[in-house]
N, C-alpha and C positions, 0 to 999 in steps of 0.2 A: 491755828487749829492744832490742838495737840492729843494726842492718846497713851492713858496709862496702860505703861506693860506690868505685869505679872508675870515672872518663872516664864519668859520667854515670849509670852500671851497674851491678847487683847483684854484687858483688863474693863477700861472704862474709854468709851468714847462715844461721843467728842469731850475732851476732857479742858481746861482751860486753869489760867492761874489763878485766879479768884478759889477754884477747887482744890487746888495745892494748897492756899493759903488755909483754909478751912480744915483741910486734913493732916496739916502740921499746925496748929493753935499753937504751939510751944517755940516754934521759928520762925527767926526774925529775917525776912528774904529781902534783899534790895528791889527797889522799885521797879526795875527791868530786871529781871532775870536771864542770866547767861542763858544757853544751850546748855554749857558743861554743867552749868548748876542743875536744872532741871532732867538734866540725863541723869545726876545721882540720885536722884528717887525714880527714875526710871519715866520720866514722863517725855517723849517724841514727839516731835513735828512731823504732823503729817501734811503731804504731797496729796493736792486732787489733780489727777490727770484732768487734759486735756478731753473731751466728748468726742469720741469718732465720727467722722464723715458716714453719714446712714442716708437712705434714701426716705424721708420720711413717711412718705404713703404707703411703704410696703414693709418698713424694720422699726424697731424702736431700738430707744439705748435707757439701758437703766443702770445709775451709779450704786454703786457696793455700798452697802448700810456698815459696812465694819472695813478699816485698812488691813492692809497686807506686806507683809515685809518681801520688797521686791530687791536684790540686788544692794540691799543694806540701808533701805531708805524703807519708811512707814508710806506709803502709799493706798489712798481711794482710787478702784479703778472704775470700770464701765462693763456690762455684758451688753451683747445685741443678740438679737431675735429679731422672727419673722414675725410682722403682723397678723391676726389672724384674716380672714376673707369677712368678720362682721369689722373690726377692728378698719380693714382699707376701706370697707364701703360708709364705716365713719368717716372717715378721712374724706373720699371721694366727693360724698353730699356736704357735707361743711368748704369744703373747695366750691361744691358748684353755687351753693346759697351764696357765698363771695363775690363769685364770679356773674352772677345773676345782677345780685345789687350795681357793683360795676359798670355789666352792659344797660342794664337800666339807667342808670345815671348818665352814658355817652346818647343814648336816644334819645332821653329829655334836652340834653343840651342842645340839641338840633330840631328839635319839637315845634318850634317857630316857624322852621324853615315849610311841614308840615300844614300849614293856615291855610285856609280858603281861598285868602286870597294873594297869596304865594304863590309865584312858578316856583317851584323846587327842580333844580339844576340833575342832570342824568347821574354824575357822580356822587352826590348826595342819595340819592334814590340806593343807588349802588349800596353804599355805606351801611344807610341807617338797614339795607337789608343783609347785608353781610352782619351786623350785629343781631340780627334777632334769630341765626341761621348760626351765629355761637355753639347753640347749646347741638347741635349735629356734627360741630366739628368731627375728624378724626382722632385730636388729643382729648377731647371734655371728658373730662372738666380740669386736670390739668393742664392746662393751657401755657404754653411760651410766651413773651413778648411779641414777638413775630407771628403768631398766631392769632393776635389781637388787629381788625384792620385800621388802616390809619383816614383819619379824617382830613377829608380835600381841604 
């Protein structure tokens, strides 16, 4: 990924060599192009940082639509922000419809045990009502692994 400078300036980006070749028609460029070559028309490698560590149900990260000369290097970086309170309750309900389907599918799996004419075992009893007592947690609908209970 490269970007055309101008007089110091963001020119063109994302800029690439195929667009160099097009806008010198008149030169002849070997098949790999140096760095030093491509610095003399001013064209940079640019550097995407790394996405910062965000909490995602409460921050987003959004990458910079243009780089930025950081410390001598062309660099894409990242802003964060707080989610808004509709933005987390998206967040929230898309966690719990997840989280739903999930517990749905461990009560089915045990839905046998359930039949007529089953004894179903006190620990089982236990289980399958701890899973349907999920959605009261104190995390819900973010939920930990350890917050999920385990089957006998």
């Amino acid at each position: 990924m490269y970007v055309k400078i101008t007089s110091g300036s963001v020119d063109t980006y994302p800029y690439n060599v195929g667009q160099l070749r097009r806008d010198n028609p008149k030169t002849s460029f070997p098949k790999q192009i140096p760095d030093d070559m491509l610095e003399s028309y001013d064209i940079m490698p640019v550097t995407i940082l790394d996405m910062p560590s965000i909490n995602n149900r409460t921050q987003k990260a959004e990458q910079a639509s243009s780089p930025s000369l950081v410390d001598g290097a062309w660099t894409i970086g990242w802003t964060t922000s707080s989610k808004t309170s509709e933005e987390t309750q998206a967040w929230d309900d898309s966690i719990a419809l997840s989280n739903r389907g999930k517990r749905d599918g461990l009560i089915a799996e045990t839905d046998f045990y359930a039949l007529s004419d089953v004894t179903m075992a006190d620990n089982m009893k236990t289980y399958r009502q701890a899973l349907r007592d999920l959605p009261t947690h104190e995390n819900w609908p973010n939920l930990e692994d350890s917050d999920w209970p385990t089957a006998p």
